[in-house]
C-alpha positions as CSV (number, residue, x, y, z in Angstrom):
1,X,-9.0,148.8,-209.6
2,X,-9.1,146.7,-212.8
3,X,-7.9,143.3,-213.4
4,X,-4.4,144.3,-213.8
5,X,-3.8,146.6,-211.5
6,X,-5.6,144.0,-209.1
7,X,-3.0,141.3,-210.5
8,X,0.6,143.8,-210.2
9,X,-0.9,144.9,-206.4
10,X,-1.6,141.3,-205.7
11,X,1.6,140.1,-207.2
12,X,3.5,142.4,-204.7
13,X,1.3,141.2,-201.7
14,X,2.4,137.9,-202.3
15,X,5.5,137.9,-204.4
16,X,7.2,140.4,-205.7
17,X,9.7,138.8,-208.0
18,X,12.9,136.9,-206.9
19,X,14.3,139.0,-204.5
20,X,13.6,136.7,-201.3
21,X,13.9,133.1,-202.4
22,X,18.1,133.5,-202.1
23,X,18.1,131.2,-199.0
24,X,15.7,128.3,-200.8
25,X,19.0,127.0,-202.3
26,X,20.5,126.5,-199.3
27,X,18.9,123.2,-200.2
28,X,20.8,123.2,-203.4
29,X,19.1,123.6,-206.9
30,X,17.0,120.6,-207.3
31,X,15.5,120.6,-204.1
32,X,14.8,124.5,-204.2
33,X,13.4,124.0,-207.8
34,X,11.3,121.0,-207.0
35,X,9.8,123.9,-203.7
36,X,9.3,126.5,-205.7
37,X,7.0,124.4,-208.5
38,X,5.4,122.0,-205.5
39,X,4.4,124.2,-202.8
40,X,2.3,126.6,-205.4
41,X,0.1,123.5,-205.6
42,X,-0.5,122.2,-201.9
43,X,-0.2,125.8,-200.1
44,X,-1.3,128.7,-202.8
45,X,-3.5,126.8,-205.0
46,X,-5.8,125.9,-201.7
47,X,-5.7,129.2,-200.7
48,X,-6.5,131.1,-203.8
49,X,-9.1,128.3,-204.6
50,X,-11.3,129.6,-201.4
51,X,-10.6,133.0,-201.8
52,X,-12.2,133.2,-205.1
53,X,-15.1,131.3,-203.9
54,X,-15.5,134.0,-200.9
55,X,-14.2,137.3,-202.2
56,X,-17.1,136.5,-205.1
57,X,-19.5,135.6,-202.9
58,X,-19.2,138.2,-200.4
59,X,-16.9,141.0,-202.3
60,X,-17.4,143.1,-199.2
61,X,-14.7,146.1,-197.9
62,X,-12.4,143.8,-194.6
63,X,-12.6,140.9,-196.6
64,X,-11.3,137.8,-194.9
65,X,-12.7,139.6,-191.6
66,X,-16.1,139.7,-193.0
67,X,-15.9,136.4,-194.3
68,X,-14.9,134.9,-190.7
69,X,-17.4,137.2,-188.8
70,X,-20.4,136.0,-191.0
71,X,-19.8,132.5,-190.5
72,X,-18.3,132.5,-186.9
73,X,-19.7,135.4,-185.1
74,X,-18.0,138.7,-184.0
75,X,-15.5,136.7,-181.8
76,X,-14.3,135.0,-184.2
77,X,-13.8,137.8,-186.9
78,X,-12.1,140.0,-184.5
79,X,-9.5,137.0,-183.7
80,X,-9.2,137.1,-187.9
81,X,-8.3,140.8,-187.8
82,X,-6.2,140.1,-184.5
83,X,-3.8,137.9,-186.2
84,X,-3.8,139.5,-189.0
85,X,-2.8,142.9,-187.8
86,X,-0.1,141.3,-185.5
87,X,1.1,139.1,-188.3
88,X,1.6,142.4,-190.3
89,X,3.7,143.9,-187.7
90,X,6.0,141.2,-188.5
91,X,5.5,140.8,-192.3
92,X,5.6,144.8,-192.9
93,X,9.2,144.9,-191.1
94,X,10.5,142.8,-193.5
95,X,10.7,145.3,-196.9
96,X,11.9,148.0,-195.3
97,X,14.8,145.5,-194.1
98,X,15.0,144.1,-197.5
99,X,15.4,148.2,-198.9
100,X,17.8,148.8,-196.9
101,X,19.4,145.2,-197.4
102,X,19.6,146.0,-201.0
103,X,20.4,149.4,-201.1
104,X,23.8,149.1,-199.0
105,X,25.1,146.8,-201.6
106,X,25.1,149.7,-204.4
107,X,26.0,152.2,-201.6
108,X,27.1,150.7,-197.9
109,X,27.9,153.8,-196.2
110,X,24.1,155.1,-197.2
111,X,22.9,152.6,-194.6
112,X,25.4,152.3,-192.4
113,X,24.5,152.7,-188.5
114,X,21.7,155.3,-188.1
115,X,20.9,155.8,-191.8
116,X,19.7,152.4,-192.3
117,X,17.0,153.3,-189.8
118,X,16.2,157.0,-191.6
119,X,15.6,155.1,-194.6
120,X,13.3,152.4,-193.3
121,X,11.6,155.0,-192.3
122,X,11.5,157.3,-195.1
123,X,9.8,154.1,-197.0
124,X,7.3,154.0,-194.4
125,X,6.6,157.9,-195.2
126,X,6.3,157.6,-199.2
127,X,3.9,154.8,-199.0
128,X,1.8,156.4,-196.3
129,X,1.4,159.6,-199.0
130,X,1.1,157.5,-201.9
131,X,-1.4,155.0,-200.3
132,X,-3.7,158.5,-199.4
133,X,-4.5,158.8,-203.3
134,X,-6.5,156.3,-203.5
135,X,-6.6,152.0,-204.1
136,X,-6.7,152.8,-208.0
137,X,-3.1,154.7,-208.1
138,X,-1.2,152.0,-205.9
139,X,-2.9,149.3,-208.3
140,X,-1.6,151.3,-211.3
141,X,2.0,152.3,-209.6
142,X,2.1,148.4,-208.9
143,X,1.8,147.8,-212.6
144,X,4.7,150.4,-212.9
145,X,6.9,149.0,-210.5
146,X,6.1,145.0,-211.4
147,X,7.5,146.2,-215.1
148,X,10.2,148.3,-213.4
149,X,11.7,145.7,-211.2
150,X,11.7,142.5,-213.9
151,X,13.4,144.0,-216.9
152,X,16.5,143.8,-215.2
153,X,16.0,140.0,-214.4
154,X,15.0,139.2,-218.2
155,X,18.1,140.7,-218.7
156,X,19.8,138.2,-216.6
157,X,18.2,135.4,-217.7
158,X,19.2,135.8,-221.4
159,X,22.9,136.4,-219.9
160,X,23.0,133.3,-218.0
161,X,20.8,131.3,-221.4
162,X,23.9,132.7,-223.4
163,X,26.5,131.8,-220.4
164,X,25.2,128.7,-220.1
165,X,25.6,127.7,-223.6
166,X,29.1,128.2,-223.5
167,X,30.4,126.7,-220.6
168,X,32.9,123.7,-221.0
169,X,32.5,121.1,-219.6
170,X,29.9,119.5,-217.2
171,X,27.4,121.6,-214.7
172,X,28.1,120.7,-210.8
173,X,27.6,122.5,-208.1
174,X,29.1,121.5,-204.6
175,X,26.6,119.7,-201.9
176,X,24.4,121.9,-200.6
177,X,24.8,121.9,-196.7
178,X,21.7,124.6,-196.2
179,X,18.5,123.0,-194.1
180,X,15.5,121.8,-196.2
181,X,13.0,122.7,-193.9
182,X,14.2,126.7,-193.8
183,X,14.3,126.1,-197.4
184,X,10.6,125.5,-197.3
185,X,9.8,128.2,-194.6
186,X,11.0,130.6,-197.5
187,X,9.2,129.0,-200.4
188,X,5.8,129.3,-197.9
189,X,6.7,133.0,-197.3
190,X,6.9,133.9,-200.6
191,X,3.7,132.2,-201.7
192,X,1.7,133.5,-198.9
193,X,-0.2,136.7,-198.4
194,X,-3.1,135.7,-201.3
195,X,-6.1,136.8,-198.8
196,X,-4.5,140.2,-198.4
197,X,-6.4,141.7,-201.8
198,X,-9.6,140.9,-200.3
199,X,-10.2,143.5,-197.5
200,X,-10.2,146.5,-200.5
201,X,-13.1,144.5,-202.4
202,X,-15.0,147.4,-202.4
203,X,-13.0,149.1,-204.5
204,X,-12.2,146.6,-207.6
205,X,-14.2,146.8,-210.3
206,X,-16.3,143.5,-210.9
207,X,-14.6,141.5,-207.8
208,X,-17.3,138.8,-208.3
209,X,-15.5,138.2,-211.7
210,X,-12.0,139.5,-211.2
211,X,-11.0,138.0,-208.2
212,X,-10.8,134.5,-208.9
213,X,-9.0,135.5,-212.2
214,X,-6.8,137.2,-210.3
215,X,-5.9,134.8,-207.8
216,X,-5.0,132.3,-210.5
217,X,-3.2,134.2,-213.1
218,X,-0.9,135.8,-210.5
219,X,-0.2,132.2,-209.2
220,X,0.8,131.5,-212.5
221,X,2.8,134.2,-212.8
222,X,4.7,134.1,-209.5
223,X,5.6,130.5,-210.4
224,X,7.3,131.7,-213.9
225,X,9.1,134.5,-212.1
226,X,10.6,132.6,-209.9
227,X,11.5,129.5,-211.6
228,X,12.8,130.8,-214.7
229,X,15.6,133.1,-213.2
230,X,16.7,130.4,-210.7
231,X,16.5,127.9,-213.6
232,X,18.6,130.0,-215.5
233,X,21.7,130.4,-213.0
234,X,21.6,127.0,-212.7
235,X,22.1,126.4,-216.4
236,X,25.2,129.0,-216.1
237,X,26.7,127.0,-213.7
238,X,26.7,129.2,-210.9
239,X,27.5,127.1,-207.6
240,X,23.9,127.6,-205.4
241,X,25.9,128.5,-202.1
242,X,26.7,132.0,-203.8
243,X,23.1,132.7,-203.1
244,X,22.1,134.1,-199.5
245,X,19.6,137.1,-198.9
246,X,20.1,140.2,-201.1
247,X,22.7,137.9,-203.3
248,X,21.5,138.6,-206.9
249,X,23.5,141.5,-207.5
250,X,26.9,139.8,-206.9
251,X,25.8,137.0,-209.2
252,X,24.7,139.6,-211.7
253,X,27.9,141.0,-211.4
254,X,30.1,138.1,-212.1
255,X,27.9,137.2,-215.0
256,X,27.5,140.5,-217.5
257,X,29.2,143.3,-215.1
258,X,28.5,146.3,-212.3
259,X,25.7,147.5,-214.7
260,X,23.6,144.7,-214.6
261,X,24.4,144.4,-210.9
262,X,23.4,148.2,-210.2
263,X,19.9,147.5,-211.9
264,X,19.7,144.3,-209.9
265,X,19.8,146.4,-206.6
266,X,17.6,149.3,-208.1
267,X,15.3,146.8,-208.5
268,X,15.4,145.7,-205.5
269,X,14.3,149.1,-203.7
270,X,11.5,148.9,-206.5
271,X,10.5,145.2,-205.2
272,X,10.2,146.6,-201.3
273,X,8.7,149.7,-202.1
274,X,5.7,147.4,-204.3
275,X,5.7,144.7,-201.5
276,X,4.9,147.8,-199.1
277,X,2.9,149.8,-200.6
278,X,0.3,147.5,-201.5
279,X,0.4,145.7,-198.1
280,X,-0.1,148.9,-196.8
281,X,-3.2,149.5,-198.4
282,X,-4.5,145.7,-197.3
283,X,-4.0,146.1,-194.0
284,X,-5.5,149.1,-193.5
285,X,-8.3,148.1,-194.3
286,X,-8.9,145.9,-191.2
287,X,-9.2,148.6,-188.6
288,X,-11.6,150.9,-190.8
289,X,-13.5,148.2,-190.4
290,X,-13.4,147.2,-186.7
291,X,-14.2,150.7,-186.1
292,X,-17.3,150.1,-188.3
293,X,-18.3,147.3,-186.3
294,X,-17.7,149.3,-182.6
295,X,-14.1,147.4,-182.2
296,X,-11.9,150.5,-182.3
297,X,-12.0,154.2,-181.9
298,X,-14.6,155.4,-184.5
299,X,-11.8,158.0,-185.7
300,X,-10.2,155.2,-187.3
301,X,-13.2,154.9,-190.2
302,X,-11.8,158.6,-190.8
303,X,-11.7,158.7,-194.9
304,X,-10.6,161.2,-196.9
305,X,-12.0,162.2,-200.3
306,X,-10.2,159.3,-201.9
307,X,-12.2,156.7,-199.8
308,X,-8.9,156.2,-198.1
309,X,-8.9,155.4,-194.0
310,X,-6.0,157.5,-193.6
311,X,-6.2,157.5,-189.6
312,X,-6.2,153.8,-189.7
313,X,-3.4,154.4,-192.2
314,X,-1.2,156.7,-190.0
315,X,-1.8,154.6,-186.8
316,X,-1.0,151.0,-188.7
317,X,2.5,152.9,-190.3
318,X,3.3,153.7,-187.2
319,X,3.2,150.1,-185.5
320,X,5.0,148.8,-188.2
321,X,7.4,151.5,-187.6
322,X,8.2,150.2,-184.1
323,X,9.3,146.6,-185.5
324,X,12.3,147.1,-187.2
325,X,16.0,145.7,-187.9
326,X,14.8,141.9,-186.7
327,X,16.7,139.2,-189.0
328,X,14.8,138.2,-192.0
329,X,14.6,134.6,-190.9
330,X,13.0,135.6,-187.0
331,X,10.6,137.8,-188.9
332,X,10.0,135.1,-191.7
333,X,9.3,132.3,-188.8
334,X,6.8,134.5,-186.9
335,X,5.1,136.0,-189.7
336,X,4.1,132.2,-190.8
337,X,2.4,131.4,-187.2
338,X,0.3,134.3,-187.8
339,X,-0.3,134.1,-190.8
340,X,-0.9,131.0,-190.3
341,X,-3.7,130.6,-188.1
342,X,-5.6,133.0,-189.5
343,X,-5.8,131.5,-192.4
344,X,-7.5,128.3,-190.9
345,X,-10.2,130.6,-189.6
346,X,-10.6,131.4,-193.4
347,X,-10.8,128.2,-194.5
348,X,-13.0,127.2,-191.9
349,X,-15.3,129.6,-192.8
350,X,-15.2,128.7,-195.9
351,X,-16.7,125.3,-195.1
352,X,-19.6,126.7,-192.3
353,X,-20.3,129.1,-195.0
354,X,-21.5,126.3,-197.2
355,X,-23.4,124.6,-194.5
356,X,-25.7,127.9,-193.2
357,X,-26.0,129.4,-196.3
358,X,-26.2,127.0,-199.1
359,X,-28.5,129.1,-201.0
360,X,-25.8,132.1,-201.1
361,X,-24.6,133.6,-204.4
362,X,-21.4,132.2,-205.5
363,X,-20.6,133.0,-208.9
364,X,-17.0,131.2,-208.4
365,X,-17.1,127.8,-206.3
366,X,-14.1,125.9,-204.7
367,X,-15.3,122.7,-205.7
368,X,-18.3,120.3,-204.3
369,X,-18.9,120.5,-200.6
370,X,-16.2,117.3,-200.1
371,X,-13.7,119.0,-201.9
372,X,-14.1,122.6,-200.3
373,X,-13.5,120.4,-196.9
374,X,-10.8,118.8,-197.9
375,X,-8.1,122.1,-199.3
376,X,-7.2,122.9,-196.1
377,X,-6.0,119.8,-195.1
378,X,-2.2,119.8,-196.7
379,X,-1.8,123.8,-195.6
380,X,-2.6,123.2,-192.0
381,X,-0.2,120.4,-192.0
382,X,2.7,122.7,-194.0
383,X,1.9,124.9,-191.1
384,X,2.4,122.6,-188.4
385,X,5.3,121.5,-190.1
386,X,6.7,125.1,-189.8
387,X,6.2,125.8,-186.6
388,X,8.4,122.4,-185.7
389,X,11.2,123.5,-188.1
390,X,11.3,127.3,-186.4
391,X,11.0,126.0,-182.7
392,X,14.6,126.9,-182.4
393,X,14.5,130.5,-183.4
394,X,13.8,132.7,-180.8
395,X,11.8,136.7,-180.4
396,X,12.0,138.9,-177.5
397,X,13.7,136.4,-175.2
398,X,11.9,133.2,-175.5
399,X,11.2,130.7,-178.4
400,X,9.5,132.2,-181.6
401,X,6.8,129.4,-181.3
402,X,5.8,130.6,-177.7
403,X,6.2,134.2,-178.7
404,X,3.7,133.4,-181.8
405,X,1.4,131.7,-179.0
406,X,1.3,134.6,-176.4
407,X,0.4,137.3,-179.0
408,X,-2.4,134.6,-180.4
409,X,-3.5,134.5,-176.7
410,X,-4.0,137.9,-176.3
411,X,-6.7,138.2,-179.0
412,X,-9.9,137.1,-177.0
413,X,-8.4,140.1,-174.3
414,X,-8.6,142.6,-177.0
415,X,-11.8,141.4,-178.1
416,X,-13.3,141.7,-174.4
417,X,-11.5,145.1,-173.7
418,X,-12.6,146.3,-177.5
419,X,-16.4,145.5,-176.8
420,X,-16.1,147.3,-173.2
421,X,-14.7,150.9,-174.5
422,X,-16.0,151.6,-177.9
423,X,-19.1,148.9,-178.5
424,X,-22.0,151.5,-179.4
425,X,-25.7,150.1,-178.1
426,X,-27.7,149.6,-181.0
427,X,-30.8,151.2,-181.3
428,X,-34.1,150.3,-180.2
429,X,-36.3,149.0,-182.8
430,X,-39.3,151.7,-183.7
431,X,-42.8,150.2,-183.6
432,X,-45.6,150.3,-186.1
433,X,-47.9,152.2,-183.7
């Protein structure tokens, strides 16, 4: 992949447009505005400022996994690709739920009962074939469905510019009565997810120079695409607590008509079909490389003649197959745990990195040593922060917290069972006589 189609599939593993941030203005305009141009700083600038440094200094096929393994050991990289692959149970549920979210606006009976479920599952199925060509056509579908699912938000935003300057009177909104802190939870999930472009290094052309421009153009980006549209409706005078999940088509509707609206929710499938597909080739990634390393069944470093693990592709489509139809917000709050605390290790390694191997190649750098130390400090505290806001949602019976903490737990099991049935002895070392 080149630099754009890096950007458009990195911009879906971490974004993909406004569809999502709905429930932000719970917290009512200002406050959602002020999240959505503050948490880029303190949570994705951070992160994107070590992945640059890492994913040029080691540009390496597993990505964050490599990164953590080579500067914590093999225990420590498998707990990366642990919580990562759990996480990714939870985060890949979340765009089929979204498909189907929007497409029962344009059609409800589509997804009514057991259909909802067929088509969840039929977007599992199109991204698994589309995934098999290759890392090069879902970088340039990604540019094809970023342009796709946008147009009809510049279309809204000129609607609501041209609204907005011809409503009488002044702008006020009622007081917003939705929770701050599940305001934030949203913002975090939709600026999270940066790491993800890493593990398919190996396949982007120049990574030592692309990824870090990349990682801060598509910040850049997401920020504008976001802002601007909810900027805009706030300018048109439309009252925040019309927004909840999968709201933008009614709010289309009332501003230029069912046309605008229908595109709206077409976009929408576009947006959760992106967000998929290129998660989908992230994650699959992660047990190619396991297998690599004697951590899973060899079968899964299966390629086929597009470089593509497509065992390890079949076998992580079908886990995320099994977590379906949870509510956006469970799935958002347990999603960030894992997330979460794998992306410590990262940041972590980032800092041991610069300790053992000074002397390593980094063509971009996160700062002096001080600093490099230092940019973790404000995204482990948003992250303790969210676990205290989502101790009250719950998963499978108990809190979501605990739940998080259990499936965290089981890692260093894993590990110990993974090194007792597929760890290959490595070979004896030949002599010179």
């Amino acid at each position: 992949m080149r630099l754009l189609p890096l950007m458009a599939a990195t911009f879906f593993m971490v974004s993909g447009g406004p569809y999502g941030i709905e429930d932000i203005l719970g917290a009512g305009y200002v406050k959602g505005l002020i999240l959505l141009v503050a948490v880029p700083f303190v949570w994705s600038l951070p992160t994107a400022l070590m992945i640059g440094e890492l994913a040029s200094a080691l540009p390496e096929e597993g990505g964050f996994y490599v990164w953590v393994r080579r500067a914590l050991g093999p225990f420590w990289g498998y707990q990366e690709a642990w919580l990562s692959l759990a996480a990714s149970i939870f985060d890949m549920a979340i765009y089929p739920t979204l498909f189907v979210l929007y497409l029962g606006t344009l059609a409800p009976a589509w997804t009514a009962g057991w259909h909802g479920t067929f088509w969840e599952l039929g977007l599992i199925a199109v991204c698994c074939a589309w995934n098999l060509l290759g890392a090069p056509a879902v970088g340039d579908g990604s540019v094809g469905l970023a342009l796709l699912l946008l147009s009809p938000f510049a279309v809204l935003v000129l609607v609501a510019l041209w609204h907005g300057a011809h409503l009488a009177g002044p702008r006020t909104w009622p007081a917003a009565e939705g929770s701050l802190g599940t305001a934030l939870l949203v913002a975090m999930w939709n600026y999270m997810g940066w790491d993800n472009a890493s593990t398919v290094a190996q396949e982007v052309d120049q990574p030592q120079r692309n990824y870090p421009r990349a990682m801060l153009m598509t910040i850049t980006a997401g920020v504008l695409v976001y802002v601007i549209p909810l900027a805009a409706m706030a300018w048109a005078g439309i009252a925040p607590d019309r927004f909840r999940t999968g709201s933008w088509e009614n709010v289309a509707a009332g501003l230029s008509g069912k046309w605008l609206a229908a595109a709206i929710v077409i976009g929408g499938t576009f947006m959760a079909v992106g967000m998929f597909n290129a998660l989908m080739m992230s994650y699959a990634r992660l047990p190619l490389v396991l297998a690599e390393d004697g951590l899973l069944p060899r079968a899964l470093a299966r390629k086929n003649r597009y470089g593509v693990p497509w065992v390890a592709l079949l076998a992580c489509a079908a886990g995320w197959g099994l977590v379906l139809r949870f509510s956006f917000e469970r799935l958002i709050s347990i999603d960030i745990m894992l997330y979460g605390a794998s992306l410590i290790l990262e940041f972590l390694a980032l800092v041991v990195l610069r300790v053992r191997e000074p002397r390593l190649e980094r063509p971009f750098r996160a700062g002096n040593f001080a600093f490099a130390c230092l940019i973790s400090v404000v995204p482990s505290l948003l992250l303790v922060y969210a676990a205290v806001v989502s101790r009250g949602e719950h998963m499978a019976g108990m809190p979501a917290l605990l739940f998080g903490a259990l499936i965290a737990a089981a890692g260093p099991l894993f590990f110990w069972l993974s090194k007792m049935l597929w760890s290959r002895p490595q070979p004896e070392p030949v002599s010179a006589d």
